[in-house]
Backbone as JSON, one array per atom type, in Angstrom:
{
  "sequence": "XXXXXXXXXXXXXXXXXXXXXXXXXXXXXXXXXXXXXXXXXXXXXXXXXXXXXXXXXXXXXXXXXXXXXXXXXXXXXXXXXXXXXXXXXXXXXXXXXXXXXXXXXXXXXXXXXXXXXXXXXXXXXXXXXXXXXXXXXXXXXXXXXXXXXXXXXXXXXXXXXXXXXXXXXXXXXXXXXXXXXXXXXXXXXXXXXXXXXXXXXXXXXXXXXXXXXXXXXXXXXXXXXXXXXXXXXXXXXXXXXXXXXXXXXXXXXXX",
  "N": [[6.3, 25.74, -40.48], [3.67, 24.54, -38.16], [2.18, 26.7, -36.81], [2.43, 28.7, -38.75], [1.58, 28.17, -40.49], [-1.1, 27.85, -40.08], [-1.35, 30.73, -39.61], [-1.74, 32.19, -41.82], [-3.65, 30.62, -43.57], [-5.83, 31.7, -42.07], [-5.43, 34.63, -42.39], [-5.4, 34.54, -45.43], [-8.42, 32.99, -45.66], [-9.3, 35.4, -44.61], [-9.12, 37.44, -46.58], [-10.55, 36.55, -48.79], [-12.68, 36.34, -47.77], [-13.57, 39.19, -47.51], [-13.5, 40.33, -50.23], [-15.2, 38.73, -51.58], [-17.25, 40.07, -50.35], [-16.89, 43.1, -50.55], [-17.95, 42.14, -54.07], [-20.23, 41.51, -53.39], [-20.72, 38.31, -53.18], [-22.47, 36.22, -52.17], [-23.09, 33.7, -51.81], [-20.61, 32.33, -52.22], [-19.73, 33.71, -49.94], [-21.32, 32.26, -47.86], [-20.16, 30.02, -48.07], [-17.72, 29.97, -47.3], [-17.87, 31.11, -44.66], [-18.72, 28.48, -43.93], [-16.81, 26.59, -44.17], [-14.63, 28.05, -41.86], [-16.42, 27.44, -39.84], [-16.31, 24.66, -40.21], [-13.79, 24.08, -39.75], [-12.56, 24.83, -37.32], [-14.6, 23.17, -35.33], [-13.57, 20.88, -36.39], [-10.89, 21.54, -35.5], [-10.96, 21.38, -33.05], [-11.96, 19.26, -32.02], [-10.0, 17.52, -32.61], [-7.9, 18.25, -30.57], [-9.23, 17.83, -28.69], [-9.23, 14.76, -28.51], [-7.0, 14.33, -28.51], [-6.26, 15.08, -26.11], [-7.34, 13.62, -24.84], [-6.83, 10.98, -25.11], [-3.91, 11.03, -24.35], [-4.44, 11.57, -21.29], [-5.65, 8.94, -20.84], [-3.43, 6.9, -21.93], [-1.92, 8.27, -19.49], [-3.35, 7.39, -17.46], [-3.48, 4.49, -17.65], [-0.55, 4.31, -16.94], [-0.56, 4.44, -14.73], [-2.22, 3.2, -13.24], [-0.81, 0.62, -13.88], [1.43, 1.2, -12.28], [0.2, 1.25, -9.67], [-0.41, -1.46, -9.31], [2.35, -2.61, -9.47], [3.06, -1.41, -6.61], [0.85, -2.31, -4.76], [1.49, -5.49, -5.17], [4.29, -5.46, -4.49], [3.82, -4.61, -2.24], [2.54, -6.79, -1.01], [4.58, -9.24, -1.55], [6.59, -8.35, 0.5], [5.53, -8.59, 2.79], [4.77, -11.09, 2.52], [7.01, -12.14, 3.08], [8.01, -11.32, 6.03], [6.07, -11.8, 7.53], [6.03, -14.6, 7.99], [7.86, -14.3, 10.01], [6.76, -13.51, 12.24], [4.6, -14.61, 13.05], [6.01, -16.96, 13.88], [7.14, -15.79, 16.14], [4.75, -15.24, 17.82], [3.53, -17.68, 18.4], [6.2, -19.0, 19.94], [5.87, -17.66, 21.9], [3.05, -18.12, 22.96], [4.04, -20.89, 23.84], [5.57, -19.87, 25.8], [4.13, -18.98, 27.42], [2.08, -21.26, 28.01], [3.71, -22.86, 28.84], [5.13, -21.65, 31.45], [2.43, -21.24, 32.85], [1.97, -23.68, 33.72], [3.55, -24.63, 34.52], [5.34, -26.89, 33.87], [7.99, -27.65, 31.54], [8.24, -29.37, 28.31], [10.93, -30.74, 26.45], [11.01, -30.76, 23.93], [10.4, -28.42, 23.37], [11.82, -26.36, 24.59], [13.21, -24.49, 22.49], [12.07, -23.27, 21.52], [10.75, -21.96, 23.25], [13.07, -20.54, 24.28], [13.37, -18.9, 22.23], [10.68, -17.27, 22.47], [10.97, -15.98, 24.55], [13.67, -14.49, 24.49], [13.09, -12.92, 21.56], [10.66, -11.69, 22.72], [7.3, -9.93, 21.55], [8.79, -9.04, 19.47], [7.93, -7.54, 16.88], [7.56, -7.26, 13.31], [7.39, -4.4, 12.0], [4.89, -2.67, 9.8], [5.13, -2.72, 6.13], [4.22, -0.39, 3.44], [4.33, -0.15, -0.12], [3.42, 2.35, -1.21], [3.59, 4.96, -2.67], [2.97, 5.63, -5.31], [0.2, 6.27, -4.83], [0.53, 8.51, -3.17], [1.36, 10.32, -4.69], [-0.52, 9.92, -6.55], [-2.4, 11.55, -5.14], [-1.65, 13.75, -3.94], [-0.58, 15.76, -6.44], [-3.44, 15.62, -7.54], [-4.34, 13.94, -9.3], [-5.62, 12.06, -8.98], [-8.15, 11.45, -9.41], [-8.25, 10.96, -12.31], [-8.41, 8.62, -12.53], [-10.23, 6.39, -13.97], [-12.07, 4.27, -12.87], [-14.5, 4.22, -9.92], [-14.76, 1.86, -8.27], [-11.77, 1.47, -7.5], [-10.97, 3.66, -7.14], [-12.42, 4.26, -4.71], [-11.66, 2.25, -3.48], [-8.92, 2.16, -2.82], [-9.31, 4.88, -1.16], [-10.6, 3.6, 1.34], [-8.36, 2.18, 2.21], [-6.66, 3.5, 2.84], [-8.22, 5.26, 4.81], [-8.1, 3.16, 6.73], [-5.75, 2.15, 7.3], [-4.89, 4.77, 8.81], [-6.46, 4.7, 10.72], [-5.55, 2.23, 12.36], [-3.04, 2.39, 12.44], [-2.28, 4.2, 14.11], [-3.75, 2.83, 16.39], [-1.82, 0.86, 16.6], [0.37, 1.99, 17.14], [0.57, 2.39, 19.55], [0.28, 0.08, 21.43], [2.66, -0.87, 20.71], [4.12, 1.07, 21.82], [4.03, 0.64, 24.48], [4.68, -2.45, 24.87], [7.2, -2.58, 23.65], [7.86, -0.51, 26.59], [7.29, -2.66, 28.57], [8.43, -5.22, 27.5], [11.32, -4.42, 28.2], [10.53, -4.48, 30.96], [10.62, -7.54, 30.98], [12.73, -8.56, 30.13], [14.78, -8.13, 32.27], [14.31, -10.71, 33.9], [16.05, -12.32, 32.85], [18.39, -13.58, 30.76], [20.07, -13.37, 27.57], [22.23, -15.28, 26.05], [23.22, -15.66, 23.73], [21.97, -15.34, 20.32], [20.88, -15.33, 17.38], [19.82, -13.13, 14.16], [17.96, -14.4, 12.15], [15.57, -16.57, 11.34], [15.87, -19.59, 11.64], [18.3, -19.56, 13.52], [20.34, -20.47, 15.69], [19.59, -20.38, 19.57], [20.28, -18.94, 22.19], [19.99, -18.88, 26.06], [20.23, -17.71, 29.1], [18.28, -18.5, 32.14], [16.07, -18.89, 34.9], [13.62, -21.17, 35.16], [12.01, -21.95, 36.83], [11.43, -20.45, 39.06], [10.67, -17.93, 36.98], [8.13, -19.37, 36.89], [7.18, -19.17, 38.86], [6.52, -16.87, 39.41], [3.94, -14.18, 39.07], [4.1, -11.87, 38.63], [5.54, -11.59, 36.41], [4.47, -13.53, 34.65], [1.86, -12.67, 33.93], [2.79, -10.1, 32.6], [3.77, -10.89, 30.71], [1.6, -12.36, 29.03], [0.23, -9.79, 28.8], [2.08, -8.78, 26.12], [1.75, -10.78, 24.73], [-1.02, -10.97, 24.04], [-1.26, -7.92, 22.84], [0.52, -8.65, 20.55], [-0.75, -10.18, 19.39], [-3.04, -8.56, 18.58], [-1.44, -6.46, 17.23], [-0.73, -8.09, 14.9], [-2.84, -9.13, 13.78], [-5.09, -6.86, 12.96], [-2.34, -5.85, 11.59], [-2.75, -7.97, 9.69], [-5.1, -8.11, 8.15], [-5.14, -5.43, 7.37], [-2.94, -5.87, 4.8], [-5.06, -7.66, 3.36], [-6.88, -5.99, 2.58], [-5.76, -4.5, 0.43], [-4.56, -7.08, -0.57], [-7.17, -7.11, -2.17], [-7.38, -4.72, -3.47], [-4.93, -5.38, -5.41], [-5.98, -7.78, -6.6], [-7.89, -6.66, -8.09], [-6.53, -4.22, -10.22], [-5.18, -5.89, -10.97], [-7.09, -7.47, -12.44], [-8.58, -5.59, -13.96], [-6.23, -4.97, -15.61], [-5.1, -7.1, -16.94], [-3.97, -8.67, -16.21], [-2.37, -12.13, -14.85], [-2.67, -13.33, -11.74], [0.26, -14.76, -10.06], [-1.21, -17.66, -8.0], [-0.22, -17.86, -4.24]],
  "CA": [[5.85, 25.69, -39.09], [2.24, 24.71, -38.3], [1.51, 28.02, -36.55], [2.52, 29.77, -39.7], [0.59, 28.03, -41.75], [-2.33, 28.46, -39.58], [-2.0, 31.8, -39.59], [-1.53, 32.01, -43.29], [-5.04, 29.86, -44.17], [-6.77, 32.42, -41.72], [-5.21, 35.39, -43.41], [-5.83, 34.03, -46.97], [-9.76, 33.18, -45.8], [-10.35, 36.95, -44.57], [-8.6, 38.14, -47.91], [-11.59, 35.72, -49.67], [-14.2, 36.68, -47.37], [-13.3, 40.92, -47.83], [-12.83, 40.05, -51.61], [-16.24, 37.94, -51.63], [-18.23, 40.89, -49.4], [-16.9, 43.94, -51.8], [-18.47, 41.71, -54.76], [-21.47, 40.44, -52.94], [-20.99, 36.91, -53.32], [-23.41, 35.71, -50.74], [-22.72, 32.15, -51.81], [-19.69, 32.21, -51.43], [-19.31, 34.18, -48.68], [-21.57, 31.34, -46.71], [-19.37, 28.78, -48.24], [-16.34, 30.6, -46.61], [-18.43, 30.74, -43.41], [-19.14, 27.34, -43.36], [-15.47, 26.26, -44.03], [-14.3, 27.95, -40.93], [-17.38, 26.64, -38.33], [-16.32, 23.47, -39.68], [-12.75, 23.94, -39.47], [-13.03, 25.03, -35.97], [-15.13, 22.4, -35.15], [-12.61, 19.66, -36.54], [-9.82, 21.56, -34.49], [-11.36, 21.21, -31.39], [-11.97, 17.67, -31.82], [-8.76, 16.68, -32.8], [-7.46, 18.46, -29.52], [-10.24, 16.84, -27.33], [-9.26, 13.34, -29.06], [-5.6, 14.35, -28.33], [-6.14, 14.86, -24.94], [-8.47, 12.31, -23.83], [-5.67, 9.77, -25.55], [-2.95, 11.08, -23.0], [-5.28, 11.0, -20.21], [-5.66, 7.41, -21.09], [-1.98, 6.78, -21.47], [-1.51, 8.5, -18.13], [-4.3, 6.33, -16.42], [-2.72, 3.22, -17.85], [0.82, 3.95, -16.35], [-0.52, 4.83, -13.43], [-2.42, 1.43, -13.14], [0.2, -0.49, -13.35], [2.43, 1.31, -11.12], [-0.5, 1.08, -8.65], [-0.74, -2.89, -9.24], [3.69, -3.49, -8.69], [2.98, -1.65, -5.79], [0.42, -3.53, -4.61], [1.97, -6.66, -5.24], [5.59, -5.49, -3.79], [3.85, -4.68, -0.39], [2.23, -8.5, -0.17], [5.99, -9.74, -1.33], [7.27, -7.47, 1.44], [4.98, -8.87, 3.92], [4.83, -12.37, 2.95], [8.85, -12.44, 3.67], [7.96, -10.62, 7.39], [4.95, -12.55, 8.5], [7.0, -15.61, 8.76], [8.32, -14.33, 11.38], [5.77, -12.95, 13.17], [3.36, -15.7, 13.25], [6.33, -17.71, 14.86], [7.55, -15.45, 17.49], [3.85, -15.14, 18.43], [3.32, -18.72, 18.28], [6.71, -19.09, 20.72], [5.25, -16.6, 22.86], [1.89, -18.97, 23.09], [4.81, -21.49, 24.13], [6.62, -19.55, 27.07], [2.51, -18.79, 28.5], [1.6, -22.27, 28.61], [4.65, -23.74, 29.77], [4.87, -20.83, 33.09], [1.36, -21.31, 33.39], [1.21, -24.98, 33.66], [4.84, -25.1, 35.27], [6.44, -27.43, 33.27], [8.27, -27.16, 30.24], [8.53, -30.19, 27.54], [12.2, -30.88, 26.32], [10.85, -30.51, 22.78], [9.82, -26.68, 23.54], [12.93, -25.46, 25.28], [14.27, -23.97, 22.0], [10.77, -22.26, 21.8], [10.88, -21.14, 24.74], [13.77, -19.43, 24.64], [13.08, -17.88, 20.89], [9.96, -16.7, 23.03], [11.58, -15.03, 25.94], [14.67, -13.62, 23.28], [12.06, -12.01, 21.06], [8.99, -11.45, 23.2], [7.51, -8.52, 21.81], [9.87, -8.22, 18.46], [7.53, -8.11, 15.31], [7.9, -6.6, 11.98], [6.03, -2.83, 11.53], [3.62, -3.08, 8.27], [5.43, -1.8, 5.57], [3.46, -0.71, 2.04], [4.82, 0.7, -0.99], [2.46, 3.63, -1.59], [4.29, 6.07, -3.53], [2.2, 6.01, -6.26], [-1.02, 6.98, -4.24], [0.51, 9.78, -2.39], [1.51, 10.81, -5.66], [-1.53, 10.62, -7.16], [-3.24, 12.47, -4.02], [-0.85, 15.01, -4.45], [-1.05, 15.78, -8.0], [-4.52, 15.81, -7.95], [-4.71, 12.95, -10.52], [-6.74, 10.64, -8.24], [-9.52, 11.7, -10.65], [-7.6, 10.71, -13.3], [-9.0, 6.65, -12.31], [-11.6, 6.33, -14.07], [-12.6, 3.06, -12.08], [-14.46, 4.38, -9.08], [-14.22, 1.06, -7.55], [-10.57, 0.8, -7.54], [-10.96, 4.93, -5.95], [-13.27, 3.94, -3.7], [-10.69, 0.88, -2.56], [-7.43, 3.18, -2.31], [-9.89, 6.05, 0.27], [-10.91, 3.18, 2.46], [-7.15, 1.25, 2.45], [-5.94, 5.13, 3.72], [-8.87, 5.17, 6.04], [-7.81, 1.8, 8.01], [-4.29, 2.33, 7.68], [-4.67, 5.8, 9.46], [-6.5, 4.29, 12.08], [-5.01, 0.96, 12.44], [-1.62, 2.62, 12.93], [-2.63, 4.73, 15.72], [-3.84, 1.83, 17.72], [-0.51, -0.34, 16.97], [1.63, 2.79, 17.65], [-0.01, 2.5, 20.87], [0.17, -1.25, 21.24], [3.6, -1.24, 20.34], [4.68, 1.73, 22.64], [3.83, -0.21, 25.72], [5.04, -3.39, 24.15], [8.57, -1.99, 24.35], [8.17, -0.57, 27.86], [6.86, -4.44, 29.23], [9.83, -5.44, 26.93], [12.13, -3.89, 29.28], [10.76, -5.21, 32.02], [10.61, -8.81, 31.13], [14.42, -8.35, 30.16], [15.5, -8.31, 33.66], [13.99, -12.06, 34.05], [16.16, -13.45, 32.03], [19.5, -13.59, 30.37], [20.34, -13.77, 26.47], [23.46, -15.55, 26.04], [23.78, -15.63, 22.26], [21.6, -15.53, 19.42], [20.89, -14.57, 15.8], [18.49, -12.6, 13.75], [17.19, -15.1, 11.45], [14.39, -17.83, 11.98], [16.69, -20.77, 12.36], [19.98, -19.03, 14.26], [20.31, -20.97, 17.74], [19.23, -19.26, 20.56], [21.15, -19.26, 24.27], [19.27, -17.86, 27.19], [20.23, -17.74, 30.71], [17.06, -18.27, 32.65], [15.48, -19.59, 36.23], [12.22, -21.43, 34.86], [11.03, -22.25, 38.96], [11.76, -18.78, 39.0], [9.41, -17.64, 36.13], [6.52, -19.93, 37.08], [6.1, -18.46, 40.31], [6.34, -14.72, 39.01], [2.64, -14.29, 38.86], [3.73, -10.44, 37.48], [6.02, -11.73, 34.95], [3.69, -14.03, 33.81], [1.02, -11.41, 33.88], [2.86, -8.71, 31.7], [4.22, -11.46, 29.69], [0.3, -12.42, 28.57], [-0.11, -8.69, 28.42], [2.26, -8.67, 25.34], [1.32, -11.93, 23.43], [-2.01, -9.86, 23.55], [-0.88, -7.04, 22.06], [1.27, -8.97, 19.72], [-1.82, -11.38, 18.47], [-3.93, -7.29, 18.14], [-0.96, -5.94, 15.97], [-0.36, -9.3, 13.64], [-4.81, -8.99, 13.33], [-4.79, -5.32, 12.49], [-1.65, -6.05, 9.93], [-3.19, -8.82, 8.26], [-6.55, -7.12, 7.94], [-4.81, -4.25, 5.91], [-2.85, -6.8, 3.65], [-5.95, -8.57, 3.21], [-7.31, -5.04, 1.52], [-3.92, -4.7, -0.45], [-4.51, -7.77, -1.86], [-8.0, -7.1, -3.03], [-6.81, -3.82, -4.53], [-4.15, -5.74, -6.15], [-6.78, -8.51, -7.66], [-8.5, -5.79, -9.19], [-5.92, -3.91, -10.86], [-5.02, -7.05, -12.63], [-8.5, -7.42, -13.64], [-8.27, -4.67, -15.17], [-5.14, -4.9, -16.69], [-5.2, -8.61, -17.66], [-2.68, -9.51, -15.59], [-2.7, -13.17, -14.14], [-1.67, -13.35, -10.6], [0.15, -16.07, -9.51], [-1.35, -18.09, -6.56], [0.65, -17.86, -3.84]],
  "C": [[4.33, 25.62, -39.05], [1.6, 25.76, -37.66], [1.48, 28.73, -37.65], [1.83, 29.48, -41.02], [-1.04, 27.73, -41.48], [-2.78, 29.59, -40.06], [-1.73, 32.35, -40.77], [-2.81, 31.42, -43.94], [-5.94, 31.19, -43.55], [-6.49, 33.53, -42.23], [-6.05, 35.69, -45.02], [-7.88, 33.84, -46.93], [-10.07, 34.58, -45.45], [-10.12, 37.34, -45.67], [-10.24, 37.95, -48.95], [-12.42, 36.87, -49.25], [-14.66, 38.65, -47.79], [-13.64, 41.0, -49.31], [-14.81, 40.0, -51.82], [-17.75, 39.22, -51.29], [-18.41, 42.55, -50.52], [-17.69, 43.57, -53.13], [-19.24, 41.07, -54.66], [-22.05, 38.89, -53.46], [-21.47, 36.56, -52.28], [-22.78, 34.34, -50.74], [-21.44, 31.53, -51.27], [-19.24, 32.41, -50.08], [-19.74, 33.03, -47.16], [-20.72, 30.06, -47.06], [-18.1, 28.83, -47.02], [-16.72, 30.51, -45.2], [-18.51, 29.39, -42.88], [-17.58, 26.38, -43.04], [-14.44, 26.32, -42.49], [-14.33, 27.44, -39.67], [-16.59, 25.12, -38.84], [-14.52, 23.27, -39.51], [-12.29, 23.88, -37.94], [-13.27, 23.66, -35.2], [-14.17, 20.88, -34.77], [-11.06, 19.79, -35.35], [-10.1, 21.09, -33.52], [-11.11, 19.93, -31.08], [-11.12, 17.24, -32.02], [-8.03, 16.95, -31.25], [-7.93, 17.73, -28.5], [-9.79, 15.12, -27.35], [-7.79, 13.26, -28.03], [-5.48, 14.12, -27.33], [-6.37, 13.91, -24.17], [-7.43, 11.09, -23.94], [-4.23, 9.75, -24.54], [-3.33, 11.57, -21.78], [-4.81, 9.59, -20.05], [-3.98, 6.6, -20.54], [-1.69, 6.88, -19.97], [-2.22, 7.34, -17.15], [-3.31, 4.77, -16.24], [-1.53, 3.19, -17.09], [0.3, 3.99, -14.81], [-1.06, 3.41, -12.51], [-1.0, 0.62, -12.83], [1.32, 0.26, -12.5], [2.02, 1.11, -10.05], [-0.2, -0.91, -8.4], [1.21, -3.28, -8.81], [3.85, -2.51, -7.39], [2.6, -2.24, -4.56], [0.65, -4.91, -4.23], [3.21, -6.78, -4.31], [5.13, -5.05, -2.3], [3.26, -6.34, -0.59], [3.32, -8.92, 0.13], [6.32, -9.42, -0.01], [6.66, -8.37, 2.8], [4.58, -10.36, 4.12], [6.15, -12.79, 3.74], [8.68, -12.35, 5.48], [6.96, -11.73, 8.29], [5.63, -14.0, 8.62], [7.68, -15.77, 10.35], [7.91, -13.97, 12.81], [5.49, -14.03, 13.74], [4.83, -16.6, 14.18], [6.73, -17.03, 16.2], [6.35, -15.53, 18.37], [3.61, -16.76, 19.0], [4.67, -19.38, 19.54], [6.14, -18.23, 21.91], [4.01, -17.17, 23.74], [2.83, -19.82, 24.51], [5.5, -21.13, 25.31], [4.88, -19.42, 28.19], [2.55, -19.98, 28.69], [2.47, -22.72, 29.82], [5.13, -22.93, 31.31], [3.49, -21.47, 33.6], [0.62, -23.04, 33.98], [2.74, -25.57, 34.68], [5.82, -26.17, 34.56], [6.91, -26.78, 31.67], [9.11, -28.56, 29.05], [10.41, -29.77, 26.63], [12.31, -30.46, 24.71], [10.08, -29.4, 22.16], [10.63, -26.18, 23.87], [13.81, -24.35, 24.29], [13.13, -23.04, 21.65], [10.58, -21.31, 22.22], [11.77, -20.27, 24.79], [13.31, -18.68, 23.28], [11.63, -16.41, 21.71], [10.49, -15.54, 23.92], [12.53, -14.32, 25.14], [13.82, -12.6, 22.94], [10.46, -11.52, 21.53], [9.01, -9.92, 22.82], [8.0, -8.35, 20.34], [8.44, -8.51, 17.25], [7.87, -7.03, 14.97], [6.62, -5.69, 11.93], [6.05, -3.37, 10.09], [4.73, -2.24, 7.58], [4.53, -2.09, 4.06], [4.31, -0.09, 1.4], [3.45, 1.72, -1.71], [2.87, 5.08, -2.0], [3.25, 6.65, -4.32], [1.03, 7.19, -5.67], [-0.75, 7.92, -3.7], [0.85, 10.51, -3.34], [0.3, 11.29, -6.7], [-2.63, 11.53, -6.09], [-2.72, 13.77, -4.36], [-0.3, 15.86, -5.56], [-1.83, 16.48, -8.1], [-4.86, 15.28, -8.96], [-5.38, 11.6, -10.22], [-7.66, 10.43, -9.38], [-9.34, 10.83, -12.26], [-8.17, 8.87, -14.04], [-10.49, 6.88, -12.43], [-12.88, 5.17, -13.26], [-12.82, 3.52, -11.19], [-14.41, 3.61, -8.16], [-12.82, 0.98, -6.8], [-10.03, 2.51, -6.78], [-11.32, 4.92, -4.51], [-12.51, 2.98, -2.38], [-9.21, 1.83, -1.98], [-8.21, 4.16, -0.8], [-10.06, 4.73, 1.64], [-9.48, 2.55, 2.94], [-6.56, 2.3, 3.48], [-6.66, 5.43, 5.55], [-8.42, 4.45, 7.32], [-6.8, 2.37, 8.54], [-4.49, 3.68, 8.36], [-5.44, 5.42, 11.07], [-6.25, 3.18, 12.67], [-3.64, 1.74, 13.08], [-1.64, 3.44, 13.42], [-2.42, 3.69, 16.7], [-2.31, 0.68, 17.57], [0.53, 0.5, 17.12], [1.8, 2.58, 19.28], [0.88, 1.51, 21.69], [1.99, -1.66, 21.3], [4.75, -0.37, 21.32], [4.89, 1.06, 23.74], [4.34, -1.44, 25.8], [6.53, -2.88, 24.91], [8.81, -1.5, 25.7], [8.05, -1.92, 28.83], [8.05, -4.85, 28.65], [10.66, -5.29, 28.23], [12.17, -4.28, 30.38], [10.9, -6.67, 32.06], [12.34, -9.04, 31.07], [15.05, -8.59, 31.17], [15.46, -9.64, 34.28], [14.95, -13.04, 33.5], [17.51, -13.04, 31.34], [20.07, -14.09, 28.68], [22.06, -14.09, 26.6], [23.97, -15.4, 24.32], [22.47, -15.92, 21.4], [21.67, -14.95, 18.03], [20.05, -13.94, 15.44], [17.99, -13.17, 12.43], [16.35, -16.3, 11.9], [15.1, -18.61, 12.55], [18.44, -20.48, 13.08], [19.57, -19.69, 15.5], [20.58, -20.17, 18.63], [19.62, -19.74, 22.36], [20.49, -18.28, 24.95], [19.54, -18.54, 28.41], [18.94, -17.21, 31.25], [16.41, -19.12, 33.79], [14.29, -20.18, 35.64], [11.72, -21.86, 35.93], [10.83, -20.74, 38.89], [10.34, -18.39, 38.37], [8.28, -17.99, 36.42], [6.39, -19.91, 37.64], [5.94, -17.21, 39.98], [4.97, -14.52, 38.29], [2.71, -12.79, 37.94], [4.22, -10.91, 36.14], [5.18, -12.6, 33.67], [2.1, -12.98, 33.1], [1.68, -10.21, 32.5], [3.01, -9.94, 30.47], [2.45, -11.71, 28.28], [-0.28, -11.29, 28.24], [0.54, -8.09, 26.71], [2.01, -9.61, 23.81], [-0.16, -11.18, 22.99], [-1.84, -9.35, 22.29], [-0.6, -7.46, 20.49], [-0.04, -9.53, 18.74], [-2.86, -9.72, 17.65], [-2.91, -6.77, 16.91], [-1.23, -6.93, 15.09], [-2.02, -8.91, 12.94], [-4.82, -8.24, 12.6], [-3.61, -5.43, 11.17], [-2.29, -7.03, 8.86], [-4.23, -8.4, 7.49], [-6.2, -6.12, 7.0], [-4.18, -4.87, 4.64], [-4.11, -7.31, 3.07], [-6.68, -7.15, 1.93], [-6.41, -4.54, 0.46], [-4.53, -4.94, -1.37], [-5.55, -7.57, -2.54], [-7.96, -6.1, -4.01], [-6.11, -4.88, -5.68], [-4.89, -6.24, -6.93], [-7.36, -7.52, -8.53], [-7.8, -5.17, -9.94], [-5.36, -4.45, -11.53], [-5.66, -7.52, -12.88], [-8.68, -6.53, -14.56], [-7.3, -4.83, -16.24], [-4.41, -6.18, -17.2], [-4.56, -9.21, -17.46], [-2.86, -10.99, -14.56], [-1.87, -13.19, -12.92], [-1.78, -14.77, -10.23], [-0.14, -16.6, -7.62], [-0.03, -18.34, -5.97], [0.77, -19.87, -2.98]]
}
């Protein structure tokens, strides 16, 4: 056992040194001295080596768990923003065409996707495990890259006040929701991009409703402030992400 043969060498040197001291061997005796400082010495450093090496290790895993999270929120949010950007973009489509009174024959399926989903986007989602893990730990420290520290405090920063103002944004959203609802009549649709969409709906109707048009412009708003605000935090994601596969030599593929 290497404790027992620790404490078996230190044994065996006091035996010397007692031995050495009774028969005033000076020489020896500083030989014996010097043996231990440097034994000592060598322990330490092998421990300090030891440690610093699974530090390292740890850093490293932690890297790359930081970087496939990273990466699996863009995935996550390239899939979502698809759908955003068009409901908003139908939404554009139900404003003009109230606001201008007509409505082109090669918008009507627009139009209704608009009026269906006015209002529906996709909440931000990240995968941030890691980081609340390493917050909570107390192994933040652990990154030796203060850049890549520095980038995680401000990503926390936004996101804590970003998702205030689109809790907000999004509260109100749903109550206007509600009321536009009453305008209008879903007859059938789906919940994927291309599912065909049936809506019972007065459009003379609509483009005199100076409120409905009114709240309606009150949520494409909104909608255009959340999508901003989400992309804006992806946008710091991804620069996290680039850096953590600078570091770790990983080639990301363009999207």
């Amino acid at each position: 056992m290497p404790g027992h043969t620790n404490e078996n060498s230190n044994i065996m040197i006091l035996r010397r040194v007692i031995k050495h001291f009774r028969e005033q061997e000076w020489t020896a005796i500083f030989l014996d001295f010097i043996i231990v400082v440097v034994g000592v010495f060598v322990g330490l450093q092998v421990n300090n080596w030891s440690g610093q090496q699974a530090e390292n290790r740890l850093e490293q895993q932690y890297l790359e768990r930081l970087y496939v999270d990273m990466n699996g929120s863009l995935q996550d949010y390239g899939r979502n923003n698809g759908w955003d950007e068009r409901t908003i973009a139908s939404q554009a489509i139900v404003l003009k065409a109230l606001r201008s009174g007509t409505l082109d024959e090669s918008e009507r399926e627009a139009f209704a996707l608009g009026l269906v989903f006015v209002g529906s986007l996709n909440p931000i989602r990240r995968r941030w495990g890691t980081v609340e893990e390493l917050k909570s730990t107390g192994n933040i420290a652990i990154l030796r890259d203060l850049e890549i520290r520095n980038m995680i405090a401000a990503i926390d920063a936004d996101y804590e006040r970003s998702s205030n103002i689109i809790a907000v944004a999004a509260s109100q959203v749903t109550q206007i929701r509600t009321v536009l609802m009453q305008a209008f009549s879903p007859l059938e649709y789906g919940f994927q991009m291309n599912d065909p969409i049936g809506v019972n709906y007065d459009f003379e109707a609509l483009a005199a409703d100076q409120r409905f048009i009114n709240l309606f412009a009150n949520v494409q708003f909104k909608s255009e402030l959340m999508l901003d605000f989400n992309d804006g935090h992806m946008r710091q994601i991804e620069q996290l992400r680039d850096k953590l596969a600078e570091i770790l030599e990983i080639e990301v593929a363009t999207q």
